[in-house]
PDB file of N, CA, C, O and CB in Angstrom:
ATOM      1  N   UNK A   1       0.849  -1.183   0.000  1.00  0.00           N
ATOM      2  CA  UNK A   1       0.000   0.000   0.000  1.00  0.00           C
ATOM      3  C   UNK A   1       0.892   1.242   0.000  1.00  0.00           C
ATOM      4  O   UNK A   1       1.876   1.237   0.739  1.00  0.00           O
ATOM      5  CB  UNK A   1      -0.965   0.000   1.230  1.00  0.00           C
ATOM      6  N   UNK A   2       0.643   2.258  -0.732  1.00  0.00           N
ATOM      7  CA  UNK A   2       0.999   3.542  -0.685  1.00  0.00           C
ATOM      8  C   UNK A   2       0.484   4.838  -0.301  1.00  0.00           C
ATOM      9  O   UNK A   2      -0.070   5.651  -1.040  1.00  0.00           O
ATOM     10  CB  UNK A   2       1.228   3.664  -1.518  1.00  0.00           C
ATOM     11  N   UNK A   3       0.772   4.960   1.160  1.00  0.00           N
ATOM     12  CA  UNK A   3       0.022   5.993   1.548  1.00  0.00           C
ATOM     13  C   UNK A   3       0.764   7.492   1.675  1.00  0.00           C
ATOM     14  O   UNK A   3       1.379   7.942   2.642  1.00  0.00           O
ATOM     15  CB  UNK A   3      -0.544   5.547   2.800  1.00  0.00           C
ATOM     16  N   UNK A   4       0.557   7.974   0.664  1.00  0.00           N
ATOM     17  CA  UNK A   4       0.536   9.463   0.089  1.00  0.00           C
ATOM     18  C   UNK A   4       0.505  10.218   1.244  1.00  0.00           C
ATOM     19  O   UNK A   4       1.522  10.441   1.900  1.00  0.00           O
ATOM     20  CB  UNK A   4      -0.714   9.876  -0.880  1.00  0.00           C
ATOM     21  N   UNK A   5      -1.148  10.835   1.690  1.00  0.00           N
ATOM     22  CA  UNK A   5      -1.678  11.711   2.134  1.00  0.00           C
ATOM     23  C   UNK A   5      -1.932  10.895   3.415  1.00  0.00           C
ATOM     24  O   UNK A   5      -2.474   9.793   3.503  1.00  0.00           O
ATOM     25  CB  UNK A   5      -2.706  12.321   1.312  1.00  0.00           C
ATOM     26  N   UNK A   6      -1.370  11.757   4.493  1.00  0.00           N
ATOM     27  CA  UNK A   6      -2.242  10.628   6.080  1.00  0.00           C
ATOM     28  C   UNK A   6      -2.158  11.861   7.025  1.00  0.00           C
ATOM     29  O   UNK A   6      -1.170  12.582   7.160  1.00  0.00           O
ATOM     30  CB  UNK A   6      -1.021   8.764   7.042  1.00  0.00           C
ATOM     31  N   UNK A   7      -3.806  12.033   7.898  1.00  0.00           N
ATOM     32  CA  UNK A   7      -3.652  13.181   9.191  1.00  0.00           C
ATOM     33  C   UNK A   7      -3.335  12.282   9.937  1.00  0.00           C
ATOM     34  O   UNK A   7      -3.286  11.076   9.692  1.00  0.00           O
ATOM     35  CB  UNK A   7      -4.913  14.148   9.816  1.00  0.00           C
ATOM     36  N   UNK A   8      -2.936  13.230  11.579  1.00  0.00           N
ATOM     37  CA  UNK A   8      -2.791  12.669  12.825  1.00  0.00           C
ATOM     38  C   UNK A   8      -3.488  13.857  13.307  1.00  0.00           C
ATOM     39  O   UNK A   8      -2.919  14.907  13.010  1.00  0.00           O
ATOM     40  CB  UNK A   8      -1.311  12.255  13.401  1.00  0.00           C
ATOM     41  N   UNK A   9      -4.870  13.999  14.157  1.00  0.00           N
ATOM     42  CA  UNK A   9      -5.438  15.537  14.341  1.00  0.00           C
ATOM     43  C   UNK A   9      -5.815  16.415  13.876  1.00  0.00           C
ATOM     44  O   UNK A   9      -7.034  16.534  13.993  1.00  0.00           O
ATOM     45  CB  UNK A   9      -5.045  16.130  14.650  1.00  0.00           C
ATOM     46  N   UNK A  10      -5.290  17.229  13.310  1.00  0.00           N
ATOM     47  CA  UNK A  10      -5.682  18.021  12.418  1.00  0.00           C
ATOM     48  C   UNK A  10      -4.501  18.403  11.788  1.00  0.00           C
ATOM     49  O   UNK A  10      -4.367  19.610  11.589  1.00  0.00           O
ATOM     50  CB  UNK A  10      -6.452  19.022  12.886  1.00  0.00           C
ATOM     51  N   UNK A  11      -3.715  17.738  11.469  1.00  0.00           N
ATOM     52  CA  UNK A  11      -2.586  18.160  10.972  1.00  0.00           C
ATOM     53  C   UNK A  11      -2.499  16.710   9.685  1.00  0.00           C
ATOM     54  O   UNK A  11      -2.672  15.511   9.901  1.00  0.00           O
ATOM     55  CB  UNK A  11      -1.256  18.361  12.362  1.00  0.00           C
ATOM     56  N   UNK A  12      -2.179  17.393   8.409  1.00  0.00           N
ATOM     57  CA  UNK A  12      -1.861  16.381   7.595  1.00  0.00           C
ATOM     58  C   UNK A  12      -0.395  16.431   7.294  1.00  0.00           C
ATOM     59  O   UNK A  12       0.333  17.294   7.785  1.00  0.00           O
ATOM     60  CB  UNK A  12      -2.673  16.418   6.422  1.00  0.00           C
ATOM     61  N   UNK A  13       0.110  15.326   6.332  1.00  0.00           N
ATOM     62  CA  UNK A  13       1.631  14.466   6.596  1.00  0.00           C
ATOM     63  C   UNK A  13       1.017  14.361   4.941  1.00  0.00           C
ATOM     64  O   UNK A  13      -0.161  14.150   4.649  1.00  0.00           O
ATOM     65  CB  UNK A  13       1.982  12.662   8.042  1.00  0.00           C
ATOM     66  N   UNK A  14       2.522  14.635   3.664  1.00  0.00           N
ATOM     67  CA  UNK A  14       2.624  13.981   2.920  1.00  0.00           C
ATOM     68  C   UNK A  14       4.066  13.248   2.842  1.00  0.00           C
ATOM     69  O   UNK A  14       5.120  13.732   3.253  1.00  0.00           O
ATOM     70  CB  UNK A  14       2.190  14.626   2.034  1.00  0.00           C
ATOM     71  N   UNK A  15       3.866  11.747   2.118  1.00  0.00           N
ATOM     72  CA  UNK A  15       4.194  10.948   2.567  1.00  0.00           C
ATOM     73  C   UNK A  15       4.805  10.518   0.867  1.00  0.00           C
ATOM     74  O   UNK A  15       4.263   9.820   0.010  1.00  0.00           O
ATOM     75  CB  UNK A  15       3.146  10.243   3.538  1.00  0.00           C
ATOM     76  N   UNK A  16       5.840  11.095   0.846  1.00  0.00           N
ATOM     77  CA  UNK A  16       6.548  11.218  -0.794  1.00  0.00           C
ATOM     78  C   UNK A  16       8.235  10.234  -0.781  1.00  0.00           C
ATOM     79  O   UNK A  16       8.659   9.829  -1.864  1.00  0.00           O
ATOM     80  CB  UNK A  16       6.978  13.436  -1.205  1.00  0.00           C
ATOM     81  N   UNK A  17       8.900  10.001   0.296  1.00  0.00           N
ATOM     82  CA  UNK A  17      10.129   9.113  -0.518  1.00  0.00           C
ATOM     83  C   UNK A  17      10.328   8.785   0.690  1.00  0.00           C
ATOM     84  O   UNK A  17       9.902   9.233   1.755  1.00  0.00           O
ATOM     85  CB  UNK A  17      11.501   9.746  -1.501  1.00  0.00           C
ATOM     86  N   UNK A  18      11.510   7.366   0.228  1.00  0.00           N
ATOM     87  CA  UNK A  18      11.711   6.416   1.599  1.00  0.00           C
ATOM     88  C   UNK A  18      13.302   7.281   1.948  1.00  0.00           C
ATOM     89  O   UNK A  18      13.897   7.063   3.004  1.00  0.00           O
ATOM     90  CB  UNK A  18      11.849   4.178   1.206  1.00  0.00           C
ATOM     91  N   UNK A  19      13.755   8.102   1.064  1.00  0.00           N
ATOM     92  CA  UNK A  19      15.044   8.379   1.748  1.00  0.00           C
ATOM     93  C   UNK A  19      15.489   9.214   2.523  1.00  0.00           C
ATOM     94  O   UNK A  19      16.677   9.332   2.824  1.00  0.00           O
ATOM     95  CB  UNK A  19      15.743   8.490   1.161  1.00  0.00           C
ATOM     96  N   UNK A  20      14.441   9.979   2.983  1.00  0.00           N
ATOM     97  CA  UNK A  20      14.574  10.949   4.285  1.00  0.00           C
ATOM     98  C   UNK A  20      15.846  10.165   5.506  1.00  0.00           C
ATOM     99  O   UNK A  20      15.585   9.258   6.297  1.00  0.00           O
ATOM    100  CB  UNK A  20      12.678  11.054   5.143  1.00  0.00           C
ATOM    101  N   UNK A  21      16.921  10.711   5.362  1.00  0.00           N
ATOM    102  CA  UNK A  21      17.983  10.311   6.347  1.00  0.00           C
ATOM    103  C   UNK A  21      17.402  10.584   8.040  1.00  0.00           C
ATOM    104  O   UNK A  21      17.921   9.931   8.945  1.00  0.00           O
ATOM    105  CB  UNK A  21      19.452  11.318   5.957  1.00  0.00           C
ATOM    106  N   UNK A  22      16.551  11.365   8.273  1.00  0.00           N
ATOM    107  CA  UNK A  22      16.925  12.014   9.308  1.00  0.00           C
ATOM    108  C   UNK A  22      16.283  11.196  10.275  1.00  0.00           C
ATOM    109  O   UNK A  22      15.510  10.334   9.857  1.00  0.00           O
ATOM    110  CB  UNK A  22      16.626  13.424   9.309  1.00  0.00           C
ATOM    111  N   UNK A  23      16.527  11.355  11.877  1.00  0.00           N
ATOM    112  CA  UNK A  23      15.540  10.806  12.746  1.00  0.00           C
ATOM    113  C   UNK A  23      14.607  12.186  13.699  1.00  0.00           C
ATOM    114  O   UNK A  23      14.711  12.538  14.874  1.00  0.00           O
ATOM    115  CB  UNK A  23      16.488   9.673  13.816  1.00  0.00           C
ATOM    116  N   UNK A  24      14.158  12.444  13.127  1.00  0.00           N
ATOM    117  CA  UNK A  24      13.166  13.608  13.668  1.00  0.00           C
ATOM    118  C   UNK A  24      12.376  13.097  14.653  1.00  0.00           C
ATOM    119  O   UNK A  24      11.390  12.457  14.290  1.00  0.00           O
ATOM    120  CB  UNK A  24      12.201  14.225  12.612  1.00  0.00           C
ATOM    121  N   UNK A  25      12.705  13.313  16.484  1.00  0.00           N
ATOM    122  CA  UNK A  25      11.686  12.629  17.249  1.00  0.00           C
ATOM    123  C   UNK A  25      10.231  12.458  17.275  1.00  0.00           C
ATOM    124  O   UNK A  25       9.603  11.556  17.829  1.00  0.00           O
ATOM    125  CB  UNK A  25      11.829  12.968  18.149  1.00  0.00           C
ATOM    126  N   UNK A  26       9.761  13.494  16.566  1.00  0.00           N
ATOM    127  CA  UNK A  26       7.948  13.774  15.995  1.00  0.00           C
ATOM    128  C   UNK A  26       7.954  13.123  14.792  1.00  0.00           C
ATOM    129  O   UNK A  26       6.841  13.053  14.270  1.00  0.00           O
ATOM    130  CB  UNK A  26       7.328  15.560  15.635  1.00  0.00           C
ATOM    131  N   UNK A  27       8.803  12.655  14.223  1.00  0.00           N
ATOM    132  CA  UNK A  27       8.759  11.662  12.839  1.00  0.00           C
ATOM    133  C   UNK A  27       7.659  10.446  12.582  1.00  0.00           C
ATOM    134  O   UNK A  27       8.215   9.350  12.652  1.00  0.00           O
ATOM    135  CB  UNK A  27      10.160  10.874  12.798  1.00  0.00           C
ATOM    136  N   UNK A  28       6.350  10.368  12.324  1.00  0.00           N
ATOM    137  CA  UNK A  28       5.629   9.209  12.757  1.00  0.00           C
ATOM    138  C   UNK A  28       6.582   8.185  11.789  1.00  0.00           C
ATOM    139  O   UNK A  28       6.929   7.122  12.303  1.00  0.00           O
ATOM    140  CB  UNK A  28       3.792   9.271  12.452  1.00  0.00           C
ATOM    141  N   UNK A  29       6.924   8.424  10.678  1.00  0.00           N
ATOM    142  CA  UNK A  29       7.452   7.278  10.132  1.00  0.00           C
ATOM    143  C   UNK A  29       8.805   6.777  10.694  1.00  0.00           C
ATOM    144  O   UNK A  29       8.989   5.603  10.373  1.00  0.00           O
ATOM    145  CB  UNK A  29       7.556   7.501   8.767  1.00  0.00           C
ATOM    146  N   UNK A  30       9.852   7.326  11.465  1.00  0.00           N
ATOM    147  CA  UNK A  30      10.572   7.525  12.218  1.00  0.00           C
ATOM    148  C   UNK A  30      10.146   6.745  13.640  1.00  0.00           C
ATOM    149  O   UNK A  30      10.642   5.657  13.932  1.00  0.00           O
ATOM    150  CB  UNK A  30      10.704   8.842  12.154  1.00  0.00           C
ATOM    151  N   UNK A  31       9.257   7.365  14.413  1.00  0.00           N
ATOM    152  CA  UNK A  31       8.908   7.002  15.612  1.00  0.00           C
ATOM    153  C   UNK A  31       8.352   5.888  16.034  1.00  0.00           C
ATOM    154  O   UNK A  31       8.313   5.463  17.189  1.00  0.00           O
ATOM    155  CB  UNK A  31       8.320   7.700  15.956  1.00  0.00           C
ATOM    156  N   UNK A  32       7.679   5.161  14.532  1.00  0.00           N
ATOM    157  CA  UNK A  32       6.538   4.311  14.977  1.00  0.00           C
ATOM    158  C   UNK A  32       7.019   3.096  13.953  1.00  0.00           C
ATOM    159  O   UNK A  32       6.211   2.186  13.770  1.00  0.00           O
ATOM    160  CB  UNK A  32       4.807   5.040  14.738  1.00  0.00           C
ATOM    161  N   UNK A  33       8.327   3.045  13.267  1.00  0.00           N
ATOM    162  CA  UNK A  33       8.818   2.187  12.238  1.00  0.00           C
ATOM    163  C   UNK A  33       8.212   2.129  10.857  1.00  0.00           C
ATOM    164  O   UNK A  33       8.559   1.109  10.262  1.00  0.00           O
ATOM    165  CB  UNK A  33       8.769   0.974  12.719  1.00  0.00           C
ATOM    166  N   UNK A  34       7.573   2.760  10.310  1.00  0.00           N
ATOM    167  CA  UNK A  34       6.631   3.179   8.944  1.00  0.00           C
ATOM    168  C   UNK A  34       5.143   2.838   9.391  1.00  0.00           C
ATOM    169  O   UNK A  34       4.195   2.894   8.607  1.00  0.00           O
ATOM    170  CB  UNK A  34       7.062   2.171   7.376  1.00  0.00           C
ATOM    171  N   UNK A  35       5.046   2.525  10.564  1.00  0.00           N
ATOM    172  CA  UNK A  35       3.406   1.826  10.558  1.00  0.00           C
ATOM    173  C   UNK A  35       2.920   2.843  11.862  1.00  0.00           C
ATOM    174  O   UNK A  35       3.411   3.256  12.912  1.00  0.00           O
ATOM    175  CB  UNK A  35       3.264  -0.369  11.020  1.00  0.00           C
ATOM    176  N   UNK A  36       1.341   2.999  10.924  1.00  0.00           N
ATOM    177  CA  UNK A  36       0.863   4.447  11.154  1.00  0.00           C
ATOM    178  C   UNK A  36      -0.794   3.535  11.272  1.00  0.00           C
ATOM    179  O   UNK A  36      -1.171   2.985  10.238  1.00  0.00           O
ATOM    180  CB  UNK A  36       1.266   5.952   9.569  1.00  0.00           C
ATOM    181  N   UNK A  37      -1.661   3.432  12.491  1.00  0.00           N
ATOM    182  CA  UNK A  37      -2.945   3.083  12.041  1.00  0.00           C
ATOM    183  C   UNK A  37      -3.220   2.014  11.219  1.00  0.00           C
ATOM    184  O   UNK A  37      -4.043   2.101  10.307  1.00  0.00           O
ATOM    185  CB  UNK A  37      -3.413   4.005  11.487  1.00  0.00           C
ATOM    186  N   UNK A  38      -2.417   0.719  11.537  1.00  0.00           N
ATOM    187  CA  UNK A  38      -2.765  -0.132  10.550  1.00  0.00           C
ATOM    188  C   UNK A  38      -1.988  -0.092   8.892  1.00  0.00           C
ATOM    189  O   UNK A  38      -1.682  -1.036   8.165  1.00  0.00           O
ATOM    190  CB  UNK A  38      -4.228   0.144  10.509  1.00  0.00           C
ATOM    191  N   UNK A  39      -1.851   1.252   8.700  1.00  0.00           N
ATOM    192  CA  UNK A  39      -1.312   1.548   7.483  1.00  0.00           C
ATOM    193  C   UNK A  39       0.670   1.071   7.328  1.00  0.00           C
ATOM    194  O   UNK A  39       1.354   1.129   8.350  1.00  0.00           O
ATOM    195  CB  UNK A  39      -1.712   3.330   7.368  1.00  0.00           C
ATOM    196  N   UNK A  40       1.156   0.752   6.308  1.00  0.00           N
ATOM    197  CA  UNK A  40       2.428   0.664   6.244  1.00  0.00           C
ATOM    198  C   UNK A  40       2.747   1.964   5.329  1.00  0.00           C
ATOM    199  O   UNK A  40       2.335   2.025   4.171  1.00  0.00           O
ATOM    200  CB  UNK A  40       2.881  -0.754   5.722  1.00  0.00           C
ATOM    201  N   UNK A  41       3.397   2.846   5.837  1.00  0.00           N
ATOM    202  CA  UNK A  41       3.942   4.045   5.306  1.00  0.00           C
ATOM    203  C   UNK A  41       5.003   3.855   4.018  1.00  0.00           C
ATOM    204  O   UNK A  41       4.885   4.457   2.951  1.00  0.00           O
ATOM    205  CB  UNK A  41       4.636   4.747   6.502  1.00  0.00           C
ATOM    206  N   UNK A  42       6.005   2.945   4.323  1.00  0.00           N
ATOM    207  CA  UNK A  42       7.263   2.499   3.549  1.00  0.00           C
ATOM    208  C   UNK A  42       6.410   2.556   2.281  1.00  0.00           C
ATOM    209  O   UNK A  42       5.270   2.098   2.356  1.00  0.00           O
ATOM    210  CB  UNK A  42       8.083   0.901   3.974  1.00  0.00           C
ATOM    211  N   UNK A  43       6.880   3.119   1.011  1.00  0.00           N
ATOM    212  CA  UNK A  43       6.485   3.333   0.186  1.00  0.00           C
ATOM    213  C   UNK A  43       7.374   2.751  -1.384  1.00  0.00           C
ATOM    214  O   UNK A  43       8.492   3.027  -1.817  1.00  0.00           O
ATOM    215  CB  UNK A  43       6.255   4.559   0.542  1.00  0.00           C
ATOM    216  N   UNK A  44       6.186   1.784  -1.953  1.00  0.00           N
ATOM    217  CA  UNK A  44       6.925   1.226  -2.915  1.00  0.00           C
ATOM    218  C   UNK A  44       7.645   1.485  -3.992  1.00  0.00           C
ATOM    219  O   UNK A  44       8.623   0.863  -4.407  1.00  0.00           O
ATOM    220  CB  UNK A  44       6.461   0.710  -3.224  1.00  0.00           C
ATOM    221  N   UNK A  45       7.043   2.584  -4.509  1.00  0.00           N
ATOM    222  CA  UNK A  45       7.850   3.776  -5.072  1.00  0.00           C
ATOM    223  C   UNK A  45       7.377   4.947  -4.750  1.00  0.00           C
ATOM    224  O   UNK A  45       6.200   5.097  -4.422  1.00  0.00           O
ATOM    225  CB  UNK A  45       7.956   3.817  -6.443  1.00  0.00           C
ATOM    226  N   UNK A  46       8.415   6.113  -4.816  1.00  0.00           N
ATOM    227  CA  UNK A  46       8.081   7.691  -5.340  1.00  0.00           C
ATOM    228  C   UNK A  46       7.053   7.870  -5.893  1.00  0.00           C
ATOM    229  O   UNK A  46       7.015   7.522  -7.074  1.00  0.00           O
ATOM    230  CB  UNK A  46       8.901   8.284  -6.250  1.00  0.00           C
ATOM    231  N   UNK A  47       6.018   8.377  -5.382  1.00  0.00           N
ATOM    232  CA  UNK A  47       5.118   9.258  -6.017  1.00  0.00           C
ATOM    233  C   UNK A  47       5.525  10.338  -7.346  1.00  0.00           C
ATOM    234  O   UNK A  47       6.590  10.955  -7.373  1.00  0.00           O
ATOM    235  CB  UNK A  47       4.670  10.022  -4.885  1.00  0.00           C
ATOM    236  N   UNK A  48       4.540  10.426  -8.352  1.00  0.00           N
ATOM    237  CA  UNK A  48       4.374  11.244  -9.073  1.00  0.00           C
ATOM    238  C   UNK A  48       4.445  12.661  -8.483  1.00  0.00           C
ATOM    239  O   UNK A  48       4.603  12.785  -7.268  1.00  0.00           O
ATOM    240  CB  UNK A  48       3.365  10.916  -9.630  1.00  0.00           C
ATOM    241  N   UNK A  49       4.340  13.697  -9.252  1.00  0.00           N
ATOM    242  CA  UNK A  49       3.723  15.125  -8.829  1.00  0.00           C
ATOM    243  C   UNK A  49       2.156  14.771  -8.878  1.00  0.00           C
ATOM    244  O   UNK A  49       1.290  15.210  -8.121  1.00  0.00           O
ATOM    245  CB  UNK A  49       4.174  16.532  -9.993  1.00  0.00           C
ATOM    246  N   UNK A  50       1.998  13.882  -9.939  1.00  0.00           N
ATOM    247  CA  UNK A  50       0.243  13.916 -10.345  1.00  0.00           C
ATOM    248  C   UNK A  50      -0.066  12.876  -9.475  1.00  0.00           C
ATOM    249  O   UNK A  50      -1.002  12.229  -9.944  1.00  0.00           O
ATOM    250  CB  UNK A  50      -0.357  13.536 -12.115  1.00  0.00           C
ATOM    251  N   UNK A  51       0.182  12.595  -8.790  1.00  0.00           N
ATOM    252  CA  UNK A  51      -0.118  11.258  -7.890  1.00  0.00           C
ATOM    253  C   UNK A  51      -0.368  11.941  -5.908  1.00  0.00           C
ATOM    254  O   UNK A  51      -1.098  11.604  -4.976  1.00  0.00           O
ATOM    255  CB  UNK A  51       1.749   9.913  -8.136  1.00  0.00           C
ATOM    256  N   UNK A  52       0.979  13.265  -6.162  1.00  0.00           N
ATOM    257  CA  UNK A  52       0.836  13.473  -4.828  1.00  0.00           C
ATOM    258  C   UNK A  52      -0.405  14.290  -4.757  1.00  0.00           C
ATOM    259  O   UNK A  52      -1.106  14.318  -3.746  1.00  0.00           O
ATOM    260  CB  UNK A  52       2.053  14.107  -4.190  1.00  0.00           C
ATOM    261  N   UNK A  53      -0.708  15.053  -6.000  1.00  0.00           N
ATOM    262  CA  UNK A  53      -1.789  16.130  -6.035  1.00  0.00           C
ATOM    263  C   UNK A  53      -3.264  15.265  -5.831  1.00  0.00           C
ATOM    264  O   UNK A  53      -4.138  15.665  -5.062  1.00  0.00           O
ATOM    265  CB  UNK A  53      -1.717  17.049  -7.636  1.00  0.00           C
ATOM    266  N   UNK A  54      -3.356  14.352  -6.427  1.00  0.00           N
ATOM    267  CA  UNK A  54      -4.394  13.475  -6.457  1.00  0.00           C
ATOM    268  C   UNK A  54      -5.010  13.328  -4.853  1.00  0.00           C
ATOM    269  O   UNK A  54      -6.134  13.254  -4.358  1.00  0.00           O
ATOM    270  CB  UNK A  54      -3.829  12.075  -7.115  1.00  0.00           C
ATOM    271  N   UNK A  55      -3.815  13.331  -4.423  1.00  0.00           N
ATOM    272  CA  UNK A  55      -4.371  12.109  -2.977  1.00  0.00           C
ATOM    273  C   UNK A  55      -4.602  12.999  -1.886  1.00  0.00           C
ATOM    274  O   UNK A  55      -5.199  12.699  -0.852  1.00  0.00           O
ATOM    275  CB  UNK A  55      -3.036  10.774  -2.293  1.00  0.00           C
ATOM    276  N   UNK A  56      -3.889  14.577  -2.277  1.00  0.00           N
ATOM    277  CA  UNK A  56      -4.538  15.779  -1.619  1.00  0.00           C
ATOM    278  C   UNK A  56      -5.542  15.776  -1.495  1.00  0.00           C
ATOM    279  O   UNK A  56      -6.134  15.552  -0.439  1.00  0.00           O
ATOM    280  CB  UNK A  56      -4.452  16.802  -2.018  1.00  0.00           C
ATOM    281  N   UNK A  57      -6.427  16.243  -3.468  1.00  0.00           N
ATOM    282  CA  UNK A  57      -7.368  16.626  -3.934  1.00  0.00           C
ATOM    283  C   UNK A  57      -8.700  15.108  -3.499  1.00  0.00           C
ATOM    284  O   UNK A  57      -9.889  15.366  -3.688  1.00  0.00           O
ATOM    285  CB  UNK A  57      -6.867  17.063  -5.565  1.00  0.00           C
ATOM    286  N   UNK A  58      -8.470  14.259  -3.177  1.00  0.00           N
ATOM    287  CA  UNK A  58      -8.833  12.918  -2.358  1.00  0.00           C
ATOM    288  C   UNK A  58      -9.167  13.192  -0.898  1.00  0.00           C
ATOM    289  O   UNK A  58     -10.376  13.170  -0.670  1.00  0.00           O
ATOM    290  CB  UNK A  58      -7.586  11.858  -2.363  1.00  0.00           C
ATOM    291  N   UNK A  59      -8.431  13.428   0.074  1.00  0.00           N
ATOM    292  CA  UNK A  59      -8.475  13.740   1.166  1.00  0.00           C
ATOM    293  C   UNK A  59      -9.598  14.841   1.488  1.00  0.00           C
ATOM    294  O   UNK A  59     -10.389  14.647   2.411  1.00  0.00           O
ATOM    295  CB  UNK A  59      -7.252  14.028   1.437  1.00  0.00           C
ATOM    296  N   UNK A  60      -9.653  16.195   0.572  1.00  0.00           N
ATOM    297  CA  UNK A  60     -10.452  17.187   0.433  1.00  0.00           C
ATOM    298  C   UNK A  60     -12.221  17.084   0.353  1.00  0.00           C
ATOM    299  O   UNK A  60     -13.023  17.952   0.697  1.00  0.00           O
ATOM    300  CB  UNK A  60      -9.894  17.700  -0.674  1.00  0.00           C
ATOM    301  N   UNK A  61     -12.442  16.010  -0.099  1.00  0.00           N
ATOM    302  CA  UNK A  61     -13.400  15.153  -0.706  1.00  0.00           C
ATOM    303  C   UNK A  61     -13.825  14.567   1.017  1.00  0.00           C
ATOM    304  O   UNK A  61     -14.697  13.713   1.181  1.00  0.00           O
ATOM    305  CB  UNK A  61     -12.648  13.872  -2.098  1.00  0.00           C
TER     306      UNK A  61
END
């Protein structure tokens, strides 16, 4: 699964490449090992531009 677009609160997270080096302690993908709600974050490939816009314009809905 590829999850793009994901809130925690009222705050949304896009969710675009696995190579973010960093360990950011508020990092959910970081903090929680890619798994978010059931969801697996780790992402099978890179998103598009038209793919990340999509899942915005999805969420909005």
């Amino acid at each position: 699964m590829n999850t793009i677009f994901y809130t925690l609160g009222e705050n949304g997270y896009l969710n675009i490449t696995n190579r973010c080096m960093m360990s950011c302690p508020y990092c959910i993908k970081y903090k929680w090992a890619n798994k978010f709600h059931g969801s697996d974050l780790k992402l099978e490939k890179e998103p598009s531009v038209e793919e990340i816009v999509r899942s915005i314009d999805d969420i909005k809905k």
